[in-house]
DSSP file (Angstrom, degrees, kcal/mol; ACC not computed):
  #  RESIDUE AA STRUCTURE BP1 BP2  ACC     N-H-->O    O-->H-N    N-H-->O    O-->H-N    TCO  KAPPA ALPHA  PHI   PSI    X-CA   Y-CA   Z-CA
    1    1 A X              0   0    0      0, 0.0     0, 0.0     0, 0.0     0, 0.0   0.000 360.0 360.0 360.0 123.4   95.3   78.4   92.4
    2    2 A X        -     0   0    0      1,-0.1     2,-0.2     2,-0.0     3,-0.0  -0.306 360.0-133.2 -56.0 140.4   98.7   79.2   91.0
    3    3 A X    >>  -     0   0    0     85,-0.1     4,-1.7     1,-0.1     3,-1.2  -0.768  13.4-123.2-113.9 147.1  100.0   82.5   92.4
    4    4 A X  H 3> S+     0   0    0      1,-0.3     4,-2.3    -2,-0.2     3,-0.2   0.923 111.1  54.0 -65.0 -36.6  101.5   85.1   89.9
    5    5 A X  H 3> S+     0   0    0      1,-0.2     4,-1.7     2,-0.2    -1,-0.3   0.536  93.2  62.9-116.5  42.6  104.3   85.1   91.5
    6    6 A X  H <> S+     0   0    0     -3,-1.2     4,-0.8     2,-0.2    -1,-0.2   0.907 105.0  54.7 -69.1 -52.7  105.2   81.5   91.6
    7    7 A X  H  X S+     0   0    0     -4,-1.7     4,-2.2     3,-0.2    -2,-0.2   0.716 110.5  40.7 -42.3 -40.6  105.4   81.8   88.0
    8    8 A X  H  X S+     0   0    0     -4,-2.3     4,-3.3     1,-0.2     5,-0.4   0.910 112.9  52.8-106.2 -21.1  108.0   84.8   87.9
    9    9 A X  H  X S+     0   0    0     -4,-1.7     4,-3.0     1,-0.2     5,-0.2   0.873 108.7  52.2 -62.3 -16.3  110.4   83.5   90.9
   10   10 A X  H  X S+     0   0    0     -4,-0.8     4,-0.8     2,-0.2    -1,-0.2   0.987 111.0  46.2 -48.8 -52.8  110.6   80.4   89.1
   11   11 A X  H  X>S+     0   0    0     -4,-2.2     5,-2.3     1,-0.3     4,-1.2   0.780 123.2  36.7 -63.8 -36.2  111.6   82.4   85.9
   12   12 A X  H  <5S+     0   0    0     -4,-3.3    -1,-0.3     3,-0.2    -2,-0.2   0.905 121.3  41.8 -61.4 -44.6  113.9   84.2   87.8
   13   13 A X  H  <5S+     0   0    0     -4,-3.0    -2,-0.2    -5,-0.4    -1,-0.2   0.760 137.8   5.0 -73.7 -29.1  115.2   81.5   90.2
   14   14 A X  H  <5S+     0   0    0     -4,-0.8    -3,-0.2    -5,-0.2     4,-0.2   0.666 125.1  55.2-154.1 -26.4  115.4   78.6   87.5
   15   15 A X  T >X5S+     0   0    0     -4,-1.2     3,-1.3     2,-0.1     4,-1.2   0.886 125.0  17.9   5.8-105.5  114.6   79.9   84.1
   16   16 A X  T 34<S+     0   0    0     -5,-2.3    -4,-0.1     1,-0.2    -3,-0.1   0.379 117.9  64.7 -81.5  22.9  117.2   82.7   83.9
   17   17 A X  T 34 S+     0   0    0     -6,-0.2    -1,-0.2     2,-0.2    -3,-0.1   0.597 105.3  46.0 -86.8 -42.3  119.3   81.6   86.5
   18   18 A X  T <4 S+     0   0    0     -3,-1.3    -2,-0.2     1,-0.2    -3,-0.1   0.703 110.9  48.0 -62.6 -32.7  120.2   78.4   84.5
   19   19 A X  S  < S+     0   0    0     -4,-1.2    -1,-0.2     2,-0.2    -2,-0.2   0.503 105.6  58.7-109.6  -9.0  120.8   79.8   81.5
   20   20 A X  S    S+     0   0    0      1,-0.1    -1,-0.2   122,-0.1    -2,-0.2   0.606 111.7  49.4 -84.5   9.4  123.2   82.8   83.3
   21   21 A X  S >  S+     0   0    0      3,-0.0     3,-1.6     2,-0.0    -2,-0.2   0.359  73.7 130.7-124.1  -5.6  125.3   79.6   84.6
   22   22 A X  T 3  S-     0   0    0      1,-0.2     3,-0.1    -5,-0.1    -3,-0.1  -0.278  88.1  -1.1 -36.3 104.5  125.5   78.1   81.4
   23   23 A X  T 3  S+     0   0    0      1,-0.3     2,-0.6    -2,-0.1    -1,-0.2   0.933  99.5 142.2  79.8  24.4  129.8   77.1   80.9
   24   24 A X    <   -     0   0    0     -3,-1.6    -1,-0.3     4,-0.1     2,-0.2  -0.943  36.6-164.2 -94.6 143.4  130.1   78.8   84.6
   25   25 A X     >  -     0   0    0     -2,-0.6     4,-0.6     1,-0.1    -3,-0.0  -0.580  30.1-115.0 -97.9 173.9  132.5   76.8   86.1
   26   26 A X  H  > S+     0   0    0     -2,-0.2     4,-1.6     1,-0.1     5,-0.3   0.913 120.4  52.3 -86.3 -34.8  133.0   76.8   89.7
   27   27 A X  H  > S+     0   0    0      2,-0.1     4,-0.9     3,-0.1     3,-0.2   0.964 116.7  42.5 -28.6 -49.8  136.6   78.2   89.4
   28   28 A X  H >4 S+     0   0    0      2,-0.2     3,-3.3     1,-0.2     2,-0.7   0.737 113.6  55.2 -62.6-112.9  134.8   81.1   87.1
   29   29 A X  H 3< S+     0   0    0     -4,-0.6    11,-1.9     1,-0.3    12,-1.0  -0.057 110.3  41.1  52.1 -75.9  132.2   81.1   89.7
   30   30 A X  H 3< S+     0   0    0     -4,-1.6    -1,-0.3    -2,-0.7    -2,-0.2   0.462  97.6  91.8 -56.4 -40.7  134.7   81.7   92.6
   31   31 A X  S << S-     0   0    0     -3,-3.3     9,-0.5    -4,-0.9     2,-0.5  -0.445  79.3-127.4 -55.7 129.5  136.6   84.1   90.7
   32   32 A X        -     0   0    0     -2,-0.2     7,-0.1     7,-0.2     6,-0.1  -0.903  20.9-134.2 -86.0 145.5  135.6   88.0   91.0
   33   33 A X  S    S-     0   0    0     -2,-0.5     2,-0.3     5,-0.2    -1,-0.1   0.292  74.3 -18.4 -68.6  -2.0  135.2   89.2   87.5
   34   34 A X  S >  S-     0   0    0      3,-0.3     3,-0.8   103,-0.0     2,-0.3  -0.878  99.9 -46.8 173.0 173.4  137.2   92.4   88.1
   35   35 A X  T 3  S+     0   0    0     -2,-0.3     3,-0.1     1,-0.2    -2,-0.0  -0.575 123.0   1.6 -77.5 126.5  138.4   94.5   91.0
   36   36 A X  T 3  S+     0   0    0      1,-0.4     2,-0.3    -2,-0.3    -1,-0.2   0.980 102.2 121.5  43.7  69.2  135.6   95.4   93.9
   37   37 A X    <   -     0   0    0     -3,-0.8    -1,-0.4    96,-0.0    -3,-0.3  -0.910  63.3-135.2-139.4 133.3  133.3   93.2   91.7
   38   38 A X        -     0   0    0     -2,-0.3    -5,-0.2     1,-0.1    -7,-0.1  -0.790  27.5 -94.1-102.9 166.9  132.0   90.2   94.0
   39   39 A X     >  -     0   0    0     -2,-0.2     4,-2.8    -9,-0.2    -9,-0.2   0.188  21.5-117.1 -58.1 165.9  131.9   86.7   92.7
   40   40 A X  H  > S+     0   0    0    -11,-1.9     4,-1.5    -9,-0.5   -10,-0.2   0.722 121.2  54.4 -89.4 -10.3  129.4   85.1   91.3
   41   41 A X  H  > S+     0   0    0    -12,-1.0     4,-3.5   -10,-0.2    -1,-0.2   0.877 103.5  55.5 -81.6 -31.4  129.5   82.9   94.0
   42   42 A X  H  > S+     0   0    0    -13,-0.2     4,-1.0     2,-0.2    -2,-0.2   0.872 110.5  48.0 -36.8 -60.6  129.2   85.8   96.5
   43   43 A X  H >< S+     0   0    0     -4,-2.8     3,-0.9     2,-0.2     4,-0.4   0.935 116.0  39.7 -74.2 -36.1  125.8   87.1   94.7
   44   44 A X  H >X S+     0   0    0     -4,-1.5     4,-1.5     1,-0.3     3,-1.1   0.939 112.9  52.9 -85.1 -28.9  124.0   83.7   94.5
   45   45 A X  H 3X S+     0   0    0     -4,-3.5     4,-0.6     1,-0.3    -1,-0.3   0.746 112.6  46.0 -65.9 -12.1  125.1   82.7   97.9
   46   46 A X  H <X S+     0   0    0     -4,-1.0     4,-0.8    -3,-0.9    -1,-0.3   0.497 113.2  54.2 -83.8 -19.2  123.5   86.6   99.1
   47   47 A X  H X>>S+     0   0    0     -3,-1.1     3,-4.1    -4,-0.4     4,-3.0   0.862 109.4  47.5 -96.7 -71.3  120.1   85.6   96.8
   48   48 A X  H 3X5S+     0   0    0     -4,-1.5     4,-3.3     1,-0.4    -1,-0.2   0.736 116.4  40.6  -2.3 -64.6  119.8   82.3   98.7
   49   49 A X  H 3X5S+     0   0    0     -4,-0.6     4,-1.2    -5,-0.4    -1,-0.4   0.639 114.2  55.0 -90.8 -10.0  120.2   83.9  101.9
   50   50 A X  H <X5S+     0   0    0     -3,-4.1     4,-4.8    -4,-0.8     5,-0.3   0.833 109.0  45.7 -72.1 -36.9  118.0   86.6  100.8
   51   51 A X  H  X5S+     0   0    0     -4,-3.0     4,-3.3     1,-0.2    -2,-0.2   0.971 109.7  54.3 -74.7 -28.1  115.2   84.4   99.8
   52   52 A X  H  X<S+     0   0    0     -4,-3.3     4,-2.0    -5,-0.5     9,-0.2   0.983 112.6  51.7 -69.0 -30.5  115.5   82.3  103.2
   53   53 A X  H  X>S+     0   0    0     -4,-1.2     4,-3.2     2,-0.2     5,-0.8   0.960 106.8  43.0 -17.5 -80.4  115.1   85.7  104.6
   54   54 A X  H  X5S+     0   0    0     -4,-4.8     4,-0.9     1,-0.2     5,-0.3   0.885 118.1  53.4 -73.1 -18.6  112.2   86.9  103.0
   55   55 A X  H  <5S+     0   0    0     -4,-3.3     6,-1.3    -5,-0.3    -1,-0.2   0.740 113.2  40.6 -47.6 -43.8  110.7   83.1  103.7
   56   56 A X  H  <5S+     0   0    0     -4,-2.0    -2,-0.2     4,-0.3    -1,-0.2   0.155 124.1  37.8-142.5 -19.7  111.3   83.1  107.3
   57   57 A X  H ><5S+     0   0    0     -4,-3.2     3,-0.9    -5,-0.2    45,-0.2   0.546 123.1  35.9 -79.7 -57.2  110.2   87.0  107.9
   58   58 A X  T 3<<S+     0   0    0     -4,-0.9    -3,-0.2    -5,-0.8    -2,-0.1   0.844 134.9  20.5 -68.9 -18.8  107.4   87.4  105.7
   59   59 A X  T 3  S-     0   0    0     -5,-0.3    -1,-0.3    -4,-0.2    -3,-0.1   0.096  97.5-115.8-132.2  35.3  105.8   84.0  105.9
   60   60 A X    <   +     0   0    0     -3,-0.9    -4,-0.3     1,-0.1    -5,-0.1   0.746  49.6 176.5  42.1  33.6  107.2   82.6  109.2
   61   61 A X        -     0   0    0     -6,-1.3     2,-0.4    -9,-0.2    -1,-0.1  -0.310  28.0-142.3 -61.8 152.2  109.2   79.5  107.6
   62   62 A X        +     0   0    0     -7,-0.0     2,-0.4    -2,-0.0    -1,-0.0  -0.981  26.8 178.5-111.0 133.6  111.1   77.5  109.6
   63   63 A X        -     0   0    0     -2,-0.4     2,-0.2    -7,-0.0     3,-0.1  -0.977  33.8-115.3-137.1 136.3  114.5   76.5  107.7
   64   64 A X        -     0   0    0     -2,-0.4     3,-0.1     1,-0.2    -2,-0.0  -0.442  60.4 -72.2 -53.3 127.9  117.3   74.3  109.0
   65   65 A X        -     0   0    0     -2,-0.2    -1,-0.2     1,-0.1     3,-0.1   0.217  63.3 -85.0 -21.0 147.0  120.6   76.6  109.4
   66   66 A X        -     0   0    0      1,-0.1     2,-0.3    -3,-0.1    -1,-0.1  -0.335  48.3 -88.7 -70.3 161.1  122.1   77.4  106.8
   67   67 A X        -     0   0    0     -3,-0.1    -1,-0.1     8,-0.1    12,-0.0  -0.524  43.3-155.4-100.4 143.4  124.4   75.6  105.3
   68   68 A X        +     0   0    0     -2,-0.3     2,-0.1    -3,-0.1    -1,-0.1  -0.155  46.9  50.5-106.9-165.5  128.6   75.9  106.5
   69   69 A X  S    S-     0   0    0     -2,-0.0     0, 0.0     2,-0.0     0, 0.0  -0.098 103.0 -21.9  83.1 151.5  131.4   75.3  104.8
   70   70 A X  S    S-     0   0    0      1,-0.1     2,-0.0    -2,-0.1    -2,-0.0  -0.249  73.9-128.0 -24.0 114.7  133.0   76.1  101.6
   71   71 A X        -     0   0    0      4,-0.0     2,-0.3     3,-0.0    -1,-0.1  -0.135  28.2-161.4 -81.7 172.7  129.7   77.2   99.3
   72   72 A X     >  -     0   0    0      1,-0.1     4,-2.5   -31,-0.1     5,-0.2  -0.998  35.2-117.8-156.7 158.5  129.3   75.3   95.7
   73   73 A X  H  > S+     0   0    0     -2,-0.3     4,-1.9     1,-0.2     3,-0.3   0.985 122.3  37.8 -68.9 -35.7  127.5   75.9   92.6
   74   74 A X  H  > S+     0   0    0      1,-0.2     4,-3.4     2,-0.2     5,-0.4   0.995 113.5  56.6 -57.8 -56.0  125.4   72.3   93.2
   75   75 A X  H  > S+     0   0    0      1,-0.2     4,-1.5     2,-0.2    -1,-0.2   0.840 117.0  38.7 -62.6 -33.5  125.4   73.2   97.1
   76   76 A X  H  X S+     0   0    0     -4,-2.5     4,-3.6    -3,-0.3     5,-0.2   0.910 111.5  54.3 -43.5 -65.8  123.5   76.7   95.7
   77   77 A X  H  < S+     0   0    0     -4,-1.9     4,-0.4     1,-0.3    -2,-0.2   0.662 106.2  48.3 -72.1 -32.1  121.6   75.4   93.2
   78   78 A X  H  X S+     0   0    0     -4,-3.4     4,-3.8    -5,-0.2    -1,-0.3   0.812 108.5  58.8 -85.4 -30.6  120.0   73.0   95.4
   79   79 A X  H  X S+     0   0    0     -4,-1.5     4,-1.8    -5,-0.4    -2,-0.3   0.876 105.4  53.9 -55.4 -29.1  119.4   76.2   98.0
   80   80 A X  H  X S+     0   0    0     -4,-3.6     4,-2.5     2,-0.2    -1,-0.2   0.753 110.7  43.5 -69.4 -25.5  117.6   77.5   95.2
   81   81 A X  H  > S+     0   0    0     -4,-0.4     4,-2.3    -5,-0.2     5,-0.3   0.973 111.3  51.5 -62.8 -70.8  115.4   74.6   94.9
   82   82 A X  H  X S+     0   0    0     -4,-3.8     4,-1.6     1,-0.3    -2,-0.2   0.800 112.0  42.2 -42.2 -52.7  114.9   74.3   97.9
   83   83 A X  H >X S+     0   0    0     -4,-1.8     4,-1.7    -5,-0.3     3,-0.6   0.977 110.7  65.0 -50.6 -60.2  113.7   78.4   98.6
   84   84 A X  H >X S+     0   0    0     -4,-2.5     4,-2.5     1,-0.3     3,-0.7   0.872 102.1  44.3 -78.6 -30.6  111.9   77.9   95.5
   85   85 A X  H 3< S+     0   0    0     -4,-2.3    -1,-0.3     2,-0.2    -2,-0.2   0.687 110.0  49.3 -78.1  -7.9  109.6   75.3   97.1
   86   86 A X  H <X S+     0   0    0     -4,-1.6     4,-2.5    -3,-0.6    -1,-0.2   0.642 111.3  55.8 -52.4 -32.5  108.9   76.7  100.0
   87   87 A X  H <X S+     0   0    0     -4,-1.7     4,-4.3    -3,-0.7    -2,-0.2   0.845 106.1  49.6 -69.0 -37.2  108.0   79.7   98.1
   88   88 A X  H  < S+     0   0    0     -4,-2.5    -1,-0.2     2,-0.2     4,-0.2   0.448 109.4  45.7 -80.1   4.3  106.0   78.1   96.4
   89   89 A X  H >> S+     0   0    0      2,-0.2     4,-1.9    -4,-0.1     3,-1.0   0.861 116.7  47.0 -86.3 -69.6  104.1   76.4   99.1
   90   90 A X  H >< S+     0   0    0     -4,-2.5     3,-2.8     1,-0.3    -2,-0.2   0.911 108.9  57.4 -30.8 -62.6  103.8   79.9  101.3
   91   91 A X  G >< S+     0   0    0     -4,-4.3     3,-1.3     1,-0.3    -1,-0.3   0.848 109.3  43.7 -56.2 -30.4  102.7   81.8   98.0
   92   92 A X  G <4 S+     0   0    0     -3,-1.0    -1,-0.3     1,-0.3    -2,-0.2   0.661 109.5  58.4 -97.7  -0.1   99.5   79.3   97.5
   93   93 A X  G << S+     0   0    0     -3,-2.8     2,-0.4    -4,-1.9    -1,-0.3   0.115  79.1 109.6 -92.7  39.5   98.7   79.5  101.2
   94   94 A X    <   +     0   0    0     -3,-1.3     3,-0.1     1,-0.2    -4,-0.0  -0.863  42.9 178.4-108.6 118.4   98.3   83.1  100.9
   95   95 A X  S    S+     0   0    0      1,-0.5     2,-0.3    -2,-0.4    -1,-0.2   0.894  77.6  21.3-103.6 -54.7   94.4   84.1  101.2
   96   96 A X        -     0   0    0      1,-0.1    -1,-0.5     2,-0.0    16,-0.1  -0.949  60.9-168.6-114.0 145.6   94.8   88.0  100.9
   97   97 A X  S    S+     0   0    0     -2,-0.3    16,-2.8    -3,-0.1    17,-0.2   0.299  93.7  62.4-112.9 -23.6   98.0   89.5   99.2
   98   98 A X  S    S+     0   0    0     14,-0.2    -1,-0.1    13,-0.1    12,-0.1   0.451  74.4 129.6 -94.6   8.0   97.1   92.8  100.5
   99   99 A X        -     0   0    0     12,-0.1    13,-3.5     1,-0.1     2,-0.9  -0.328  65.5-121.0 -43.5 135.0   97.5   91.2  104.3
  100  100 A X  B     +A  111   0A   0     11,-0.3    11,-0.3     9,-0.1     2,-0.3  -0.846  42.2 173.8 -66.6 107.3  100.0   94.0  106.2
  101  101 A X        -     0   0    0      9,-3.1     2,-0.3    -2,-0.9   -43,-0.1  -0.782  45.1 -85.4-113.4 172.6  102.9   92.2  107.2
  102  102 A X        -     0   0    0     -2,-0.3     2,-0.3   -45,-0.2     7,-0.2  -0.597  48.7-127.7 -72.4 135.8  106.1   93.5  108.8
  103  103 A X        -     0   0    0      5,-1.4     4,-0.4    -2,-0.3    -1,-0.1  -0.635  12.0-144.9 -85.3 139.8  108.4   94.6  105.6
  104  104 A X  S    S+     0   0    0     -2,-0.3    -1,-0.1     1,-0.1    -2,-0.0   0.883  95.9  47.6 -80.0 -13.8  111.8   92.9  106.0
  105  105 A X  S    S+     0   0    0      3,-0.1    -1,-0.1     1,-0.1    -3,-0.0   0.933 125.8  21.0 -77.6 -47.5  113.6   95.6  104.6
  106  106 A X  S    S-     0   0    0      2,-0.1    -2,-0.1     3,-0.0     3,-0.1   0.656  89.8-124.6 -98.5 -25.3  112.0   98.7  106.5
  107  107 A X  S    S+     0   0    0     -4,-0.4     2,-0.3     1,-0.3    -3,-0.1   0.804  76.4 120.9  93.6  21.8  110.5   97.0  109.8
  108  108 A X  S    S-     0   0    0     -7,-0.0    -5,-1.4     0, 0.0    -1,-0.3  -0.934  74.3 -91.1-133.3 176.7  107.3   98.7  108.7
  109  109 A X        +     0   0    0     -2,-0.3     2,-0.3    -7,-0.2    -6,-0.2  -0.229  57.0 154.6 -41.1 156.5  103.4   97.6  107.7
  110  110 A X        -     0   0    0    -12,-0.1    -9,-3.1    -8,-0.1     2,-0.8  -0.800  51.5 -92.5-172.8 163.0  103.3   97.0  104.2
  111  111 A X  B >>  -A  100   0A   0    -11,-0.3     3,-5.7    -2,-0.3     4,-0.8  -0.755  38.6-123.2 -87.7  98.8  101.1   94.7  101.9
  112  112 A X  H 3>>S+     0   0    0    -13,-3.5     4,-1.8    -2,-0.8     5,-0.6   0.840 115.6  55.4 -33.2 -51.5  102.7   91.1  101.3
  113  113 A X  H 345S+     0   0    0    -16,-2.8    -1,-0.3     2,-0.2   -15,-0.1   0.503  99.5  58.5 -85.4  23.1  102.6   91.5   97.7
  114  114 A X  H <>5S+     0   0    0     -3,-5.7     4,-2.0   -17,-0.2    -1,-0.2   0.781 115.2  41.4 -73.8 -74.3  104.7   94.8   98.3
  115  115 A X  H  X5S+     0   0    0     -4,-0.8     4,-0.8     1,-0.3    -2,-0.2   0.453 112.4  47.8 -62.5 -15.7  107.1   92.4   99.9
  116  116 A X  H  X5S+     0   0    0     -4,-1.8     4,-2.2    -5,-0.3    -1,-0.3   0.646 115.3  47.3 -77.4 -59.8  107.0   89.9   97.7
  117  117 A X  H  ><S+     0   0    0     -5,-0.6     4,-2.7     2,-0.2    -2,-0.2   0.978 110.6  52.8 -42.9 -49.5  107.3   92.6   94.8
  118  118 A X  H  X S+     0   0    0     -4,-2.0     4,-0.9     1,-0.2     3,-0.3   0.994 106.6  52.5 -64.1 -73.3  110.3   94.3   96.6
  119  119 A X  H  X S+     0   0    0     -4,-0.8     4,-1.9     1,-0.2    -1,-0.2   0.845 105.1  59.2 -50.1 -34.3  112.3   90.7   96.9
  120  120 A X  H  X S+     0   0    0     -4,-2.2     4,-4.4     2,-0.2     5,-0.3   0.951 107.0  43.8 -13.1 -78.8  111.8   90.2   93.0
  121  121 A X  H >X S+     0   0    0     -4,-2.7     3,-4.8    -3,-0.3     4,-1.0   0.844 114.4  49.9 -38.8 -89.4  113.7   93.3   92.2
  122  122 A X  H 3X S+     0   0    0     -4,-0.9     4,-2.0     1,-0.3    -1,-0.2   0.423 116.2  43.2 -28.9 -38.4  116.1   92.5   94.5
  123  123 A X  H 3X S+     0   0    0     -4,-1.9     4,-2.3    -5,-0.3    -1,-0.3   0.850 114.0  44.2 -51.1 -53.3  116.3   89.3   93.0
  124  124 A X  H <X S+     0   0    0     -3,-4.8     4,-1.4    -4,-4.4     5,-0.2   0.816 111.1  60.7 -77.8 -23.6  116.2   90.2   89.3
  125  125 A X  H >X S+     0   0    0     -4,-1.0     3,-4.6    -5,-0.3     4,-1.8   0.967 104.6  47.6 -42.4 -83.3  118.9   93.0   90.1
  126  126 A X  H 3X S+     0   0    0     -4,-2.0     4,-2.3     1,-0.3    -2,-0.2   0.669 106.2  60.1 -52.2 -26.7  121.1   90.5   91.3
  127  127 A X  H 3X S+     0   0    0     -4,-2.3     4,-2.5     2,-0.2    -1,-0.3   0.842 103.4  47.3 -30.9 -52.1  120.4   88.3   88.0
  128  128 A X  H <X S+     0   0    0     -3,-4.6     4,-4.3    -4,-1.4     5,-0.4   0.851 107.6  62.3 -90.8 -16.7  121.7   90.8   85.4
  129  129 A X  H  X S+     0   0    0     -4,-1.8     4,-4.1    -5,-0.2     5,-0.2   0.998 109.2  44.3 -38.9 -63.8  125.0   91.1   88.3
  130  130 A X  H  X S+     0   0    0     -4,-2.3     4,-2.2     1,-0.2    -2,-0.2   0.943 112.6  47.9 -55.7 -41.5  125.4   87.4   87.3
  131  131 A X  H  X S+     0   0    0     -4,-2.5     4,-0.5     1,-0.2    -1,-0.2   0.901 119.5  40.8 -81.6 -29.8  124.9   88.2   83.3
  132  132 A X  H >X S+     0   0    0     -4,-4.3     4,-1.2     2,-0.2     3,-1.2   0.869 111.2  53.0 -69.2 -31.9  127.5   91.2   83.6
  133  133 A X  H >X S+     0   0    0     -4,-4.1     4,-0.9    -5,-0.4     3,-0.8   0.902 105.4  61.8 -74.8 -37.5  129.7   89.2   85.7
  134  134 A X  H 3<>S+     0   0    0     -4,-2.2     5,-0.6    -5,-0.2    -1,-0.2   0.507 107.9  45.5  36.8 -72.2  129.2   86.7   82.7
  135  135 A X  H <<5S+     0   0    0     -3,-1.2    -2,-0.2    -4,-0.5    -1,-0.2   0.370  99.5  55.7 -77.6 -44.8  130.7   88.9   80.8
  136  136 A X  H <<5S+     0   0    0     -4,-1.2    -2,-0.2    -3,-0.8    -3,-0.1   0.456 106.2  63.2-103.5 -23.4  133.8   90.4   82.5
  137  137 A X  T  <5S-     0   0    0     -4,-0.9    -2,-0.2    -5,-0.3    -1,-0.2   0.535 124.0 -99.0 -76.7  -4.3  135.1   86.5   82.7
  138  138 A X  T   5S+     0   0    0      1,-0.1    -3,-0.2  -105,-0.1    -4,-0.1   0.038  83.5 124.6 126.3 -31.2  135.2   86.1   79.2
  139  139 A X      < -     0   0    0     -5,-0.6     2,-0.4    -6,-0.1    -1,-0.1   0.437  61.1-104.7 -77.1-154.9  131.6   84.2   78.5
  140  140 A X        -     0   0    0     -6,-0.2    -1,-0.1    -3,-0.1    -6,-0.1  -0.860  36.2 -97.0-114.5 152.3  129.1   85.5   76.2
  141  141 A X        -     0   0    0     -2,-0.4     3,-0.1    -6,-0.1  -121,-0.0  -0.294  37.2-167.8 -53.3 159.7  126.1   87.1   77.2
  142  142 A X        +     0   0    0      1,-0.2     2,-1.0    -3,-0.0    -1,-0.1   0.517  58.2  84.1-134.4 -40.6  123.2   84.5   77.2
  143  143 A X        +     0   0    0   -124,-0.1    -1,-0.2  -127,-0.1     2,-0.1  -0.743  63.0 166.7 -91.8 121.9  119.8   86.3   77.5
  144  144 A X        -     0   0    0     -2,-1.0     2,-0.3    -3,-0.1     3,-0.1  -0.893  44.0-114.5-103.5 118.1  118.9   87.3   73.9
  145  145 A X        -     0   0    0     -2,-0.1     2,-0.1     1,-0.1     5,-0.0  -0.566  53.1-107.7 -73.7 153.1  115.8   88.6   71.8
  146  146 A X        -     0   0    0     -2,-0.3    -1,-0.1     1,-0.1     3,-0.1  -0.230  32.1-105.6 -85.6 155.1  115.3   85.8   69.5
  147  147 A X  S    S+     0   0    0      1,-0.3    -1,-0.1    -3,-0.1    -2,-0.1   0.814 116.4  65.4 -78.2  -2.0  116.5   86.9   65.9
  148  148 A X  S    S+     0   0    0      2,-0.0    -1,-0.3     0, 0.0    -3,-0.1   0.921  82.9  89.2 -66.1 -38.7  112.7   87.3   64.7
  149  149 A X        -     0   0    0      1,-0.1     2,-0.3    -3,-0.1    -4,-0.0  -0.274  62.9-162.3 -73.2 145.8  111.9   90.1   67.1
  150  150 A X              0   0    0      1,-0.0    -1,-0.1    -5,-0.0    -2,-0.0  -0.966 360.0 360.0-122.2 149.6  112.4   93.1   65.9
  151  151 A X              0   0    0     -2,-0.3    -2,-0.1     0, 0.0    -1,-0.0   0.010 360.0 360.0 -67.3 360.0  112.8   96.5   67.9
């Protein structure tokens, strides 16, 4: 059974994640977008290492080191793959969602789909970084209400 939130890290991870790297180059990428602004490579390479995180506390993954060297948008992109199918393995072996696990943020009992909820934000935070950061390099914003909807 598909888990809900296989369905919104996708959107997050690969859905709007694609379309905030539309015309990013990796120069742009690399750049920070203003002063004491990190890069855009800086935030995805922190989401990465956040998700292997919350993979590897909350559900006991086992992950090869991370990967050294000079980061890249492909060498990213594929980390993101990579997170997202693992996630998506863990989330459908999940039998109760209200299981107490250790939280990775606070070191205290919490309900996995607390902790799954918590890494989201964190996640989607760091998303609209990338769509300001976007922004302040010159490129156009990209997520848009479609010109029917009206407000």
């Amino acid at each position: 059974m598909s888990q809900p939130w296989t369905a919104l890290f996708s959107i997050t991870g690969q859905a709007v994640l694609e379309m905030n790297l539309a015309g990013v180059t990796q120069s742009l990428a690399d750049h920070p977008p203003a002063a004491e602004v990190n890069s855009i490579m800086w935030i995805l390479t922190h989401m990465v290492g956040a998700r292997r995180w919350f993979l590897r506390d909350a559900f006991n993954a086992s992950f090869g080191p991370a990967p050294t060297g000079p980061m890249t948008l492909e060498k990213i992109k594929a980390g993101m793959a990579e997170t997202q199918a693992a996630m998506t393995e863990a989330f459908e072996a999940v039998a109760d969602w209200n299981e107490l696990r250790t939280h990775p943020f606070t070191r205290t009992p919490a309900p996995l789909d607390q902790i799954a909820g918590a890494f989201f934000m964190h996640e989607s935070y760091h998303l609209g970084q990338i769509g300001m950061a976007r922004k302040l390099l010159g490129l156009p914003g990209v997520l848009k209400l479609p010109p029917t909807v009206e407000l």
